[in-house]
N, C-alpha and C positions, 0 to 999 in steps of 0.2 A: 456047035454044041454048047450048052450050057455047062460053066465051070462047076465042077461039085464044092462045095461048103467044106473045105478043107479046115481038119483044127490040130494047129501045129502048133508045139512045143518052143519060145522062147526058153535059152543058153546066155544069162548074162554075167560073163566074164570078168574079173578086175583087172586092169593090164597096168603093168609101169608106163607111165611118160617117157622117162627118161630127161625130165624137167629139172634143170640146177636149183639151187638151193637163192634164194632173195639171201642172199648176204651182204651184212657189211662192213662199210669201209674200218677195219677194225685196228691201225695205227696206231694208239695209245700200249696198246698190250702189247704187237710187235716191235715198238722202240725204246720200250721203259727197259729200267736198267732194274737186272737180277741180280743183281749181287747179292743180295739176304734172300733170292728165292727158297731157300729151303733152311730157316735161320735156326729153325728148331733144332736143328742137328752141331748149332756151332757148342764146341765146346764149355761148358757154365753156363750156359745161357738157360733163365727159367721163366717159364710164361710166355705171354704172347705179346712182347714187346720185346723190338731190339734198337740199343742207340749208339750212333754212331757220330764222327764228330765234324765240325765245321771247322774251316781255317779260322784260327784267332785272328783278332786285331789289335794291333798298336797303333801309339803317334810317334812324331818325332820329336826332339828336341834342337834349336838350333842353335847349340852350343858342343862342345867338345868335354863341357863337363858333364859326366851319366847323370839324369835323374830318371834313376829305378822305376818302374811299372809295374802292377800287378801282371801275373802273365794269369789271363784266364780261361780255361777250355768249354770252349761250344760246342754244346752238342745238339743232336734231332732225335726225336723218335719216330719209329715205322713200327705201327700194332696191327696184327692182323684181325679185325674185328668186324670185317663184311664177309656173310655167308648165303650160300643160295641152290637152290634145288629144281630138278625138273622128275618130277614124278610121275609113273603111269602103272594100272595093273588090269592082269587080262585074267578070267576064268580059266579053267582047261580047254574047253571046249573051244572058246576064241584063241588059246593058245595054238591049239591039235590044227584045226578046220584053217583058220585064218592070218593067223598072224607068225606064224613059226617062220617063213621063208621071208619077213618084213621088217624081220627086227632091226637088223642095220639103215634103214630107213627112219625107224621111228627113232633110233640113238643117232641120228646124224641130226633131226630133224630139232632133238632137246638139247644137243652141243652146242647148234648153233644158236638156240632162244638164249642158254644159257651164257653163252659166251658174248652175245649182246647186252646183257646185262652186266656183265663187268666191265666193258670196254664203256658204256654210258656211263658206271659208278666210278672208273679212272679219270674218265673225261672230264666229274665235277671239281676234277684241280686246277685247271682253264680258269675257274671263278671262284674259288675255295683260297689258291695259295698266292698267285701274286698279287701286290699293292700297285705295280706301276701298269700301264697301258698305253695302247693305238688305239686313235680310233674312236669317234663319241657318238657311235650309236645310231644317227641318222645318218652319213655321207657312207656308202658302200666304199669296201677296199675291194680293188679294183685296174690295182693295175702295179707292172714292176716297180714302179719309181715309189710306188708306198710301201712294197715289202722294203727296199733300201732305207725310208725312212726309218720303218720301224725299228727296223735294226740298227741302225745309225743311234737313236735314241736310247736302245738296249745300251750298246755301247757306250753311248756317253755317260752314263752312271758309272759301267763297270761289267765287266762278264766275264765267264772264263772260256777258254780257249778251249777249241775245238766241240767234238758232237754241239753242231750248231743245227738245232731243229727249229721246225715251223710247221704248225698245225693251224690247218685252213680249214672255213667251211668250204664242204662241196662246190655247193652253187656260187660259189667264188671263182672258182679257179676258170672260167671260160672268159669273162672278162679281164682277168689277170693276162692270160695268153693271146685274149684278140688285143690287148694294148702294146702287149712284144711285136706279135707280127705290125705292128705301124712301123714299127725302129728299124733300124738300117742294122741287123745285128745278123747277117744271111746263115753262120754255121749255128744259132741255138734258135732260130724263128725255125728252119730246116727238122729241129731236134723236135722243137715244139707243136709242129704244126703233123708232124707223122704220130708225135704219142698223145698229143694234147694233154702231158704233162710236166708240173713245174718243175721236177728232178732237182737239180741243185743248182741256184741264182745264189750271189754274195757270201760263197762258202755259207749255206747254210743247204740240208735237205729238209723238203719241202713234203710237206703229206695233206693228203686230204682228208675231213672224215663229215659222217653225214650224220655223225649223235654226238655233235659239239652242246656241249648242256646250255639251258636258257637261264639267265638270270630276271629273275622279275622285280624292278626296283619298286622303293618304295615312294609313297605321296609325291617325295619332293624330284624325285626323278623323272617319275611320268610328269611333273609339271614342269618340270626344265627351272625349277627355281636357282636361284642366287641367295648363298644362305651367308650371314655376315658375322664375324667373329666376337664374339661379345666377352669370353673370357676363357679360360685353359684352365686343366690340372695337368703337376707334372708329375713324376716317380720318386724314388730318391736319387737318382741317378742324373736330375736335372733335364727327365725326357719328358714332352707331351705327349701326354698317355689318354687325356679326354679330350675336348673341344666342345666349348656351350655357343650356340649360333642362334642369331633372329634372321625373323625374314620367311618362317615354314609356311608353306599353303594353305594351311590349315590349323586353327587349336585345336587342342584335344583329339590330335590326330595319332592313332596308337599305331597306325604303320605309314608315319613321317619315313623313317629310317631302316632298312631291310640290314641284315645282316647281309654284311661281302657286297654293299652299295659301294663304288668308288669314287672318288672325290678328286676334284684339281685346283689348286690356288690360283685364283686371276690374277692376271696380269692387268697393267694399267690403273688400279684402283687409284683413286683422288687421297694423297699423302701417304699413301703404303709403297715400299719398295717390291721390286717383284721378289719373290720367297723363288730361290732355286736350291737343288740337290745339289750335296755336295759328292764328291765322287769318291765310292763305297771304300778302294785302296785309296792313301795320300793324301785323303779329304779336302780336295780341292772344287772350289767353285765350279760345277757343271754346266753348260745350258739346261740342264732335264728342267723340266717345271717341277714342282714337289706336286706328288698326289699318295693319296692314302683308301686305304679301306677298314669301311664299317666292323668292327668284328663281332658285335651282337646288334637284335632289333632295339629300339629305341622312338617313343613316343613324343610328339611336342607337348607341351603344356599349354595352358589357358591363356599365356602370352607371347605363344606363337613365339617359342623357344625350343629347341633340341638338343639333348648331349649326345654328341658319338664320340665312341671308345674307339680309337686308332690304333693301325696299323700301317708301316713300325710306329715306334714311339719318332718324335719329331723333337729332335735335340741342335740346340741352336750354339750351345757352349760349348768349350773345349774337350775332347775326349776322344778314346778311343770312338763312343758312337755316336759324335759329330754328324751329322748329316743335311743341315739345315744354314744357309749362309745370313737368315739374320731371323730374331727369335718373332714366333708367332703373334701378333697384336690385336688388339682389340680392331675392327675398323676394315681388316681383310675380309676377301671373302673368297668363297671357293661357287665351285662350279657341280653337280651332278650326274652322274652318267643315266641316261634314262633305260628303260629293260632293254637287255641284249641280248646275243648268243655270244657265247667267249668260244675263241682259239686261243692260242697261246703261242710263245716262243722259248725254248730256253738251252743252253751253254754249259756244258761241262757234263753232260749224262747227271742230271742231278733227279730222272722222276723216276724214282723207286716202287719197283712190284714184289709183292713177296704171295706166294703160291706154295704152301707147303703139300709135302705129301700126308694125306691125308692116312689114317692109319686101317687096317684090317676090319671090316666087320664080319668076323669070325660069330658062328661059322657060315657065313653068306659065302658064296665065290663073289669077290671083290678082286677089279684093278684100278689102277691107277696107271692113269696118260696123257700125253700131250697132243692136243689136236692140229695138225698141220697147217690146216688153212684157217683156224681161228688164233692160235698161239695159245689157247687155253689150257692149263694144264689143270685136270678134275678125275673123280674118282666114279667109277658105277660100280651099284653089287646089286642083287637080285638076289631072293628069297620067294619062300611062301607059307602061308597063314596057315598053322596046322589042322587040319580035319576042316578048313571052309572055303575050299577051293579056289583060292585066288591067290596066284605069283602078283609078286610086281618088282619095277624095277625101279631106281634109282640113281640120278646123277648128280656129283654136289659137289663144293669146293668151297673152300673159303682162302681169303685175298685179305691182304692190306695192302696201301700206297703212300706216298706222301712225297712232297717237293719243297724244299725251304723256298721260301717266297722272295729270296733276293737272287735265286735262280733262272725268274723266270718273266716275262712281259704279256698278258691278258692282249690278242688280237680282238676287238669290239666289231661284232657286224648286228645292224639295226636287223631287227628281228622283221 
């Protein structure tokens, strides 16, 4: 028999997945250090800055008669001055019909955008706060024997004791583990090879993250230049605080110089001694190489000239901030890091978050929370536009961070 011409009713459904969330690796925010998390509330405290202080420094004298020193107090500030939002609004009707039974979907979905957004804006202290580094940019790290380096190097400057972290890029860590497993080390290759993670190597713990920020250098980096010391300014305090250099790739090149480009004094030059750090306590002769960072952009001139403004200041003479075993000269030259992605390392819980609670928008219903699997802590309230049919919601927070830069060692991995 011939089928009748059946006309039947399509029923098209929405169903949950049950598909997890693309998250990630969000490290920076679970290991900073809260201590001013909620600063607003410390007693006298007014504004959105709080400061706190850094160990002084002395010298010694090598005599048994005093001569007196100023005692001076160092301090840092942490300002809470980054904010951010993830907004959505629905009619009634897509309220009633669609989306009522969703909602913790759609707030899971804007915690976690949002919460990637602060863990990348923590991340640019990797390239923001230290001076010193591992690492130049082309040779991947890759393996144990250059986490030990690196830290060996930390070290030999100076660092403080314990919360020993290391922030890795992702795509690192599989060649960091296949070089373990070569070693004869059978109870952590064993540990390694079940989680195929680095956990804790040379009293340090170890984390991954996969929104390590990029630094893009400038002119003289991407060209792998050799830039040569032509003359200095100091402070009053007898520090280099500038450096005028020949040798740019370029005249009249307005981005010779990137701000937070890093820098390292060669070794070997013809009649210069090698320039070493001296070491941060005791101020003794280190092996570290001295190296510095850019602190603003800076142009060459028409004779293929450049000045950059350093960090730290690079003080060769006697003093508390001593750091340099013999004064900068004409005739040296330094080396350039070419664009990277930065990790970091750093000693003593020194990377500060601060996540205040955010206050009531009355009369919205507003909370405030801390999100488990992202560590973010952020406020939503929801409302609706009177007489034009449209709720919406809202979620937002605002953060500050900061790391003094003798805290910490920039990992370099070539982009």
């Amino acid at each position: 028999m011939p089928t009748s011409d059946n006309i039947l009713t399509q029923v098209i459904t929405y169903q949950e997945s049950g598909l997890a969330y693309l998250q990630n690796l969000n490290c920076f925010i679970s290991t900073a250090n809260t201590k001013f998390k909620d600063f607003e509330n410390l007693e006298a405290n007014l504004g959105s800055t709080v400061s706190f202080d850094l160990p002084p420094r002395f010298t010694v004298t090598n005599s048994l008669v005093a001569t007196f020193q100023p005692a001076a107090q160092r301090v840092h500030n942490l300002t809470c001055e980054e904010q951010g939002s993830v907004s959505y609004a629905f009619s009634e009707q897509q309220f009633l019909f669609n989306t009522r039974d969703y909602m913790e979907k759609f707030g899971k979905g804007a915690t976690e955008e949002l919460s990637a957004q602060i863990e990348a804006n923590v991340g640019q202290l990797c390239v923001t706060a230290p001076y010193r580094f591992y690492g130049d940019g082309v040779a991947q790290i890759s393996s144990y024997q250059q986490l030990a380096a690196a830290w060996a190097l930390f070290d030999e400057y100076g660092s403080a004791k314990g919360n020993r972290k290391g922030y890795l890029h992702n795509l690192s860590i599989p060649g960091i583990i296949n070089s373990g497993l070569q070693q004869f080390a059978l109870e952590r290759n064993n540990k390694d090879a079940m989680s195929w993670e680095l956990g804790r190597f040379d009293e340090c713990d170890w984390y991954r993250s996969n929104l390590l920020p990029v630094h893009i250098a400038g002119s003289e980096g991407q060209a792998a230049s050799t830039l040569t010391v032509v003359s200095v300014t100091k402070d009053s305090d007898d520090a280099v605080i500038s450096i005028t250099f020949s040798g740019t790739s370029a005249a009249n090149d307005a981005d010779s110089i990137k701000q937070y480009d890093k820098f390292q004094f060669d070794d070997g030059v013809v009649n210069q001694p090698n320039l070493r750090f001296r070491t941060f306590v005791g101020h003794q002769v280190s092996g570290s190489p001295v190296q510095f960072k850019a602190t603003a952009n800076a142009g060459s001139t028409a004779g293929s000239q450049v000045t950059v403004l350093v960090d730290p200041p690079l003080k060769a003479s006697a003093g508390r901030n001593q750091n340099l075993n013999f004064e900068i000269a004409a005739g040296m030259q330094v080396s350039v890091l070419p664009s990277h992605r930065a990790g970091m390392l750093t000693a003593g819980n020194p990377l500060f978050l601060a996540m205040p609670t955010l206050s009531k928008q009355t009369p919205f219903p507003t909370a405030n929370k801390s999100d488990k699997d992202t560590g973010v802590s952020m406020r939503m309230y929801f409302g609706t536009l009177f007489g034009q049919n449209q709720q919406g919601i809202v979620h937002d927070c605002l953060w500050g961070k900061t790391l003094p830069g003798d805290y910490a060692m920039s990992m370099i991995f070539p982009l």
